[in-house]
C-alpha positions in Angstrom: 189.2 16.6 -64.7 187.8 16.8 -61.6 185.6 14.9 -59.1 182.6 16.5 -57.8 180.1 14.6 -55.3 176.3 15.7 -55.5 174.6 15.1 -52.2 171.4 16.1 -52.0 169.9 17.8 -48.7 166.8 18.3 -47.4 164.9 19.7 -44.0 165.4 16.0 -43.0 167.2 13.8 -45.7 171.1 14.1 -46.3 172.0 11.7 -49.3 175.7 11.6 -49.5 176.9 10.5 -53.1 179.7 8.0 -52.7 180.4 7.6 -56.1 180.8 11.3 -57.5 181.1 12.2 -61.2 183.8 13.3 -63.1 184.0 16.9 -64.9 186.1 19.5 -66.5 185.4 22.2 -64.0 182.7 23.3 -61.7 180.6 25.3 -64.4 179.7 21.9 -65.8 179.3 19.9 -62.7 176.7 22.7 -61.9 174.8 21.9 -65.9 174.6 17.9 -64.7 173.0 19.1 -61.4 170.7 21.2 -63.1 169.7 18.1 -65.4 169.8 16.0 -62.2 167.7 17.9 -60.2 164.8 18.2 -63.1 164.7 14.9 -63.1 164.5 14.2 -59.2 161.8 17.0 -59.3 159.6 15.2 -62.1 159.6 12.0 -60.4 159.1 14.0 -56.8 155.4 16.0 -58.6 154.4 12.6 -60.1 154.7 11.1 -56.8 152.7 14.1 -54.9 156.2 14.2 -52.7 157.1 17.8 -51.5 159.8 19.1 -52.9 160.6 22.7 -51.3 164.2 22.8 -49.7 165.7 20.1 -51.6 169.2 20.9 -52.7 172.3 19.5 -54.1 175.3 20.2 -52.2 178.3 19.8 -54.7 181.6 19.0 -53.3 185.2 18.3 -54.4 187.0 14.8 -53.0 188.0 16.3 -49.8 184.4 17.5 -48.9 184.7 20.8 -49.2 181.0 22.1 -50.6 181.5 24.2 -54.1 178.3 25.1 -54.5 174.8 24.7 -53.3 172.1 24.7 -55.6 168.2 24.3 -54.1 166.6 22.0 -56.8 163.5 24.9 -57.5 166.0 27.2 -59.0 165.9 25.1 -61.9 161.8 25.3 -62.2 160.6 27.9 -64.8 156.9 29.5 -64.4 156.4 31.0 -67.3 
């Protein structure tokens, strides 16, 4: 197991996740972002906050970023 961090970024907000989260490999430290970040978004619409260029950066324990993944990739249109 490994730990990944999930900061979240913004054009002027950088939330640095002190506690980090536990998982088998990065594939499913991606899925809990994706659930994450729905959730984050629902309460961002409800509030009337804007939500364009949110992100989580994920990163291992020594900081290095694994992936970036901008919270409207996990929006669906249609």
């Amino acid at each position: 197991m490994t730990r990944y961090f999930f900061n979240v970024r913004s054009e002027n907000t950088y939330i640095s996740d002190a506690e980090g989260q536990e998982h088998a490999d990065l594939g499913a430290a991606k899925e809990e972002a994706k659930i994450a970040a729905r959730e984050m978004l629902a309460e961002l619409v409800k509030r009337g906050h804007h939500i364009d260029g949110r992100r989580f950066e994920i990163t291992d324990a020594s900081g290095t970023v694994c992936l970036t993944m901008p919270f409207r990739d996990v929006l669906r249109f249609s």
